[in-house]
Structure formats: C-alpha cells, structure tokens
Legacy VTK file of the C-alpha trace (Angstrom):
# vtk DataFile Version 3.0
C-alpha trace
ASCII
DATASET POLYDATA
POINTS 250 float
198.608 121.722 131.284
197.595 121.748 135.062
195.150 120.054 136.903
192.677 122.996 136.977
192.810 123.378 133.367
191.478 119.453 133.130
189.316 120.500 135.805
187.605 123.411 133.659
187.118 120.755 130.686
185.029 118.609 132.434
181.336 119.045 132.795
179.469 119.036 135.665
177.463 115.255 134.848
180.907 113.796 134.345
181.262 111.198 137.329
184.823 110.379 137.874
184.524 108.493 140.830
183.194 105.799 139.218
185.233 102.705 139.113
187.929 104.171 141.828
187.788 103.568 145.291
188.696 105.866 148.354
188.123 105.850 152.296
186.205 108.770 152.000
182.752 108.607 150.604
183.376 111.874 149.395
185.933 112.606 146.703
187.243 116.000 144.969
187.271 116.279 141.265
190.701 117.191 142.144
191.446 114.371 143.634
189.683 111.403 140.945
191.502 113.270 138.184
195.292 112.979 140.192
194.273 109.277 140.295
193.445 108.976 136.988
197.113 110.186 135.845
198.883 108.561 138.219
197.283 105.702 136.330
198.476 106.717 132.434
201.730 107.932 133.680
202.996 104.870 135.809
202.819 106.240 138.688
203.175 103.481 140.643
206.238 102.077 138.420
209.099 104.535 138.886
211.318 102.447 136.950
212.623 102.652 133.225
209.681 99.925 132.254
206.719 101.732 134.045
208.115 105.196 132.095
208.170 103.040 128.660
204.676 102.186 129.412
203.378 105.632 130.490
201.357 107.765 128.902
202.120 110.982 130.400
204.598 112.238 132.734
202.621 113.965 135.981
204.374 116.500 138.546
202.183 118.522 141.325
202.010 121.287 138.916
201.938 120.025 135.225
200.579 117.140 133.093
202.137 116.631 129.220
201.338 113.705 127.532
204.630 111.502 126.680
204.233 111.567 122.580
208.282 110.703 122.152
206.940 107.754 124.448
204.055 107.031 123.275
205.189 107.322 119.145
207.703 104.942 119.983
205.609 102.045 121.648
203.713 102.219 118.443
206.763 101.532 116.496
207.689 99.008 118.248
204.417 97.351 118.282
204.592 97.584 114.305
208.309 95.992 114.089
206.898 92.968 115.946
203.664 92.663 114.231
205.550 92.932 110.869
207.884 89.722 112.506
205.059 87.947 114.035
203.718 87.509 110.305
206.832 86.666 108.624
208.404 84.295 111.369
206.385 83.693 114.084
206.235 83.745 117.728
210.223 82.363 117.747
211.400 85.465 115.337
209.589 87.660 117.885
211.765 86.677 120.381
214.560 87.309 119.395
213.515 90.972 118.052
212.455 91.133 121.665
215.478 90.164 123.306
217.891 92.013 120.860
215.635 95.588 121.524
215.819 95.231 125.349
219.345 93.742 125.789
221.573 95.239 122.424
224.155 93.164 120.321
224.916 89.612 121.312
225.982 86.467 119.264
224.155 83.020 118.367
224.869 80.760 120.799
223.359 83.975 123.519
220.548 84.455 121.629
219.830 80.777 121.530
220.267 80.297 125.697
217.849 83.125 126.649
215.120 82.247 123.965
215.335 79.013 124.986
215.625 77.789 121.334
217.779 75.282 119.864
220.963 76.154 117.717
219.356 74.752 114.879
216.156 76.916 115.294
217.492 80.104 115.970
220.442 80.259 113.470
217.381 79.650 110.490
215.721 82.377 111.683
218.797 85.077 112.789
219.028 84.541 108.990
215.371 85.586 107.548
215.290 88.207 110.045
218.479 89.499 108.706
217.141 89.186 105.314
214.099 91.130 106.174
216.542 93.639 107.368
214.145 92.847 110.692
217.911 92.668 112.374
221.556 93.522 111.704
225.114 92.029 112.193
228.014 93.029 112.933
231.448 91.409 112.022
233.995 91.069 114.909
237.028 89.631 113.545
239.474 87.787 116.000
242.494 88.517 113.943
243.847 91.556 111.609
243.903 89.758 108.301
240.056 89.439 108.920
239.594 85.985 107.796
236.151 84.657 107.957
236.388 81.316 109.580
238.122 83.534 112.584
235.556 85.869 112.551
232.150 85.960 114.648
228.679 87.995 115.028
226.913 90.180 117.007
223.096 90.251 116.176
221.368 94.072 116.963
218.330 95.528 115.771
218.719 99.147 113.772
215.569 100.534 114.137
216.331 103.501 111.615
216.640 100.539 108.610
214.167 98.191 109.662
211.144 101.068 109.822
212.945 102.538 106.501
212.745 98.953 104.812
208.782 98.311 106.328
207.721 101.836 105.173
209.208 100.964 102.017
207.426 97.927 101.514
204.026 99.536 103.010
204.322 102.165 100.297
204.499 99.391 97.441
201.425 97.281 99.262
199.815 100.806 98.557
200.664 101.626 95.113
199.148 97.708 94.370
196.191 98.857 96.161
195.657 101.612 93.740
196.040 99.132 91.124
193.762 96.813 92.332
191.257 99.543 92.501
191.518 100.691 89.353
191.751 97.103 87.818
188.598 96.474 89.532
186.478 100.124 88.040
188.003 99.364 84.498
186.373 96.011 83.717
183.704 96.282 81.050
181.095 95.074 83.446
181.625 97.094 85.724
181.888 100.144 83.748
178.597 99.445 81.436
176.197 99.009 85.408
177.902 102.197 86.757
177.069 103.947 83.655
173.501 102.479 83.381
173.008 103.496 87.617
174.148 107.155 86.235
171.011 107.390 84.156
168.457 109.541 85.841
165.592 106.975 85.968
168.261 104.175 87.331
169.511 106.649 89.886
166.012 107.003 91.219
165.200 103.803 91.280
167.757 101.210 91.267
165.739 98.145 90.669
165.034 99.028 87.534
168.948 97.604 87.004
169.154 94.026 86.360
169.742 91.151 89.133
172.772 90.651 87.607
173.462 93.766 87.014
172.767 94.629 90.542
175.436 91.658 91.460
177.824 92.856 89.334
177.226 96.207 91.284
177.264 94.327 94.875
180.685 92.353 94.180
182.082 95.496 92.757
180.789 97.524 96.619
182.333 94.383 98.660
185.516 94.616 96.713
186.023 98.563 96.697
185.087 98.273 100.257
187.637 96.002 101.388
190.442 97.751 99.949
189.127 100.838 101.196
189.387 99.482 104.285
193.080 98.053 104.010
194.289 100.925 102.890
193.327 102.528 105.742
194.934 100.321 108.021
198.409 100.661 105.660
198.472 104.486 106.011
197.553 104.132 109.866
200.633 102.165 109.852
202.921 104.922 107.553
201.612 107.209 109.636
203.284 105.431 112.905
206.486 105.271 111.135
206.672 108.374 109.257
204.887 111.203 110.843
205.325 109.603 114.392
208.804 108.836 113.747
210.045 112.501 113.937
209.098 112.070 117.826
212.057 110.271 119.499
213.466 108.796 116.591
216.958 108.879 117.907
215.887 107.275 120.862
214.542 104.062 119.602
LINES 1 251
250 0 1 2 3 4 5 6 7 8 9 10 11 12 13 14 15 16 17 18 19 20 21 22 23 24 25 26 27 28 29 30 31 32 33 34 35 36 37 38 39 40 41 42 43 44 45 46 47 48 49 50 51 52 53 54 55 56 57 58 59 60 61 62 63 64 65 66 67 68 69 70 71 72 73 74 75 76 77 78 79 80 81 82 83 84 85 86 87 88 89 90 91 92 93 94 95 96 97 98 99 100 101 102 103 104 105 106 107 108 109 110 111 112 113 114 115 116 117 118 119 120 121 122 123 124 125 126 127 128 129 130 131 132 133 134 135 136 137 138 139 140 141 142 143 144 145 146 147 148 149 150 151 152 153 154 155 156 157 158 159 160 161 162 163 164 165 166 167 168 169 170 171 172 173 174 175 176 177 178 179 180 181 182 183 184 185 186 187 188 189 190 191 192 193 194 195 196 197 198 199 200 201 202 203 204 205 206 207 208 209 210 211 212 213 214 215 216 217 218 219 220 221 222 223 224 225 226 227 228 229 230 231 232 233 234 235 236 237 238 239 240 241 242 243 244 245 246 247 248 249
C-alpha cells in the first residue's frame, strides 16, 4: 500500500497533526502520515532490535505491515507470560537470555542473570520440565560417560508453543466441563425451566428470590468462563493461526 492510498482512507475531520510537532505551522497530510510510520516501523532504530519492535516496514513508495514480525512478538510475549506464572521473574530470565543469546551452559547462565548456582540450576530444571527450555548433551569423551559430560541450555520454540498449545487445549476442554457441570445441576435446571414459562419470561419477578439467586450465581459463573475462554483461544490463536507467519524464524 502507498501513502496516497492511506491518504484516500482518511476523512477530511481527521486531524493528524495533533500530538506531532513541526517548524512549520502548516503540515501536509502527506507529511503527518510519513511521521506516523516512521513511528510503527522503527524508523529511527535501524538496527536488528528497532526491526523486532516494528510494526511495519516503510520505503518512499510502499507501506506493509510486518505480520511475520509482529506474530512473532506475540509469541514471545506468551512463552514468557506462561514462565512468569510458573517460575517467576528469575525463570524469565533466563528464557530471556537463552532467546537473545542461543545455547550456553550453567555456570553462563548463572553470571549474566546474576543468580546464584544454587538458584539457577533449580530452575534450568522446572523450565526443562515444562519443556519451557531444552538441553543438549556435549560429551567430552567417545564412550559418552555422564560424569564427563556437560550442557548447553537453548530454548526450541517449535516444542515449547507445541507443549503450551497443548496444555491450552486441555484448560479448554475443562472449561467445557465446567460449563456443562454448572447447566446440569438440578437447581439450575428446574429456574431455567420455570424463566422459560411464558408468564416468567415476561416478568421475571414472578421467580423466587432464591430462585432469582440461583439464576444470578449461575449468570456470574457462565460469565466468567465465558470470559476465560476467550482469553485461552486469543492465546491458541497466537500460537496456532499466527504461528504459520515466521514460524521458522523464531
């Protein structure tokens, strides 16, 4: 897309000047919109961290928004989210520093995190577990014996997604469960059936007031997982239908 096809898309009331500052008074539409993108796209970064951070990529000619990009901050915001809540600030850390920097071993890990040996190697462990991180065996000799043999820590993005969609899709399936635990109890069943009545439906009060609180803990309930369900597919629809875009790059 070019600049004059943004340009056409914008009404005439739309004041883009607002908030940006010039040496002329005066200011294209042209111009505010240029600003505006070299804004989203970094711009004023031209390094590999201002392109991660972009949201589109911005020539004299042509504007595309950065999905790849953009598809994979999100995953990456999920992976540490999911870590944040299983170990803390400490197992974010070292997710962080294994993404941005690739394999390394404990006792590297432990320098640049600034944690002691006996915090990390706790942790390097649950994360692993979690299939949050990898290893990877590097034996010093050919017989591969263990106690001559030491590991690299990575992060595999392909298995820790595949092992947090996995467990998304379970939290989902109990969701359902919950829901329909929570429509089959007898209570609940005999005030939804009275509220179907033609009089009731006209005119609830003529249900019971504890009826009707059967009714309002029954709302609250199908509300709330209504509501985390939403954010559950939101999140398997990061990893999944976002993850076609730049998968490989992660």
């Amino acid at each position: 897309m070019s600049v004059a096809s943004i340009i056409l898309q914008l009404s005439e009331d739309d004041d883009l000047s607002s908030g940006l500052v010039f040496s002329s008074k005066k200011v294209s539409t042209s111009a505010c919109i240029k600003d505006y993108l070299g804004m989203i796209s970094s711009a004023d970064n031209p390094t590999p961290a201002g392109r991660v951070a972009s949201f589109v990529s911005f020539s004299s000619s042509k504007v595309q928004v950065e999905f790849e990009i953009i598809g994979r901050r999100l995953r990456r915001r999920v992976l540490e989210s999911v870590t944040r809540e299983r170990h803390g600030i400490g197992g974010v850390r070292i997710l962080r520093l294994l993404l941005d920097t690739g394999k390394m071993d404990e006792k590297q890990i432990s320098k640049i995190v600034m944690m002691a040996p006996k915090d990390v190697r706790p942790l390097l462990a649950a994360l692993t577990a979690d299939s949050l991180i990898s290893t990877q065996e590097v034996p010093k000799s050919a017989d591969r014996n263990p106690t001559r043999t030491f590991y690299l820590w990575y992060v595999d993005p392909r298995k820790a997604y595949s092992v947090i969609l996995g467990n998304l899709y379970k939290t989902l399936y109990n969701i359902g469960m919950r829901r329909h635990a929570e429509d089959g109890t007898s209570e609940v069943k005999a005030v939804l059936e009275k509220r179907e009545r033609s009089d009731v439906s006209q005119d609830e009060n003529l249900l019971s007031r504890l009826e009707r609180d059967i009714l309002k803990e029954w709302e609250e309930k199908k509300g709330k997982l209504t509501v985390l369900e939403m954010r559950v597919e939101e999140t398997v629809f990061i990893l999944k239908d976002l993850g076609i875009l730049g998968i490989n790059d992660d």
